[in-house]
N, C-alpha and C positions, 0 to 999 in steps of 0.2 A: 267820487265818480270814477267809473271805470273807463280808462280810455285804448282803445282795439281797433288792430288793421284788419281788414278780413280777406283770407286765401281764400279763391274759391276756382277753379280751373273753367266749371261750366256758366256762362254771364247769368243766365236766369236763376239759377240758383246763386252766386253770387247777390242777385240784387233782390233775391227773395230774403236770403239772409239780413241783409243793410236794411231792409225794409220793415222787416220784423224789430231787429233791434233799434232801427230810430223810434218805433213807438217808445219803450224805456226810457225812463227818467235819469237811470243812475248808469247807462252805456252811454258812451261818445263813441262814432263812430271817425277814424280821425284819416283813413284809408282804405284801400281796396287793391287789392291787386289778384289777376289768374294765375300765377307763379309762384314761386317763393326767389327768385330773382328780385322780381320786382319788389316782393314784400319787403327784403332786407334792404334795399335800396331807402324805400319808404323810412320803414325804422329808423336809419342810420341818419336820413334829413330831419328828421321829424324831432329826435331825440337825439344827435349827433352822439350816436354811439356808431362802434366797429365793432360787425358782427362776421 
């Protein structure tokens, strides 16, 4: 299984995107963020890596 944050700047697309791949069997979606601030924040909890 593939697990993925999703950047997306504009929320409707953002949650068009999330929406689409929670139908998939083999996506996890495990985050979301409009930034890539956030995103790396996300990662770095998520996976306690330093990006």
């Amino acid at each position: 299984m593939l697990t993925i944050v999703i950047v997306e700047k504009e929320p409707f697309t953002l949650l068009g995107i999330k929406t689409a791949l929670s139908q998939t069997h083999n996506i996890k979606v495990s985050g979301e963020a409009t930034c890539t601030e956030i995103a790396f924040q996300l990662v770095e909890q998520k996976w306690s890596l330093k990006l």
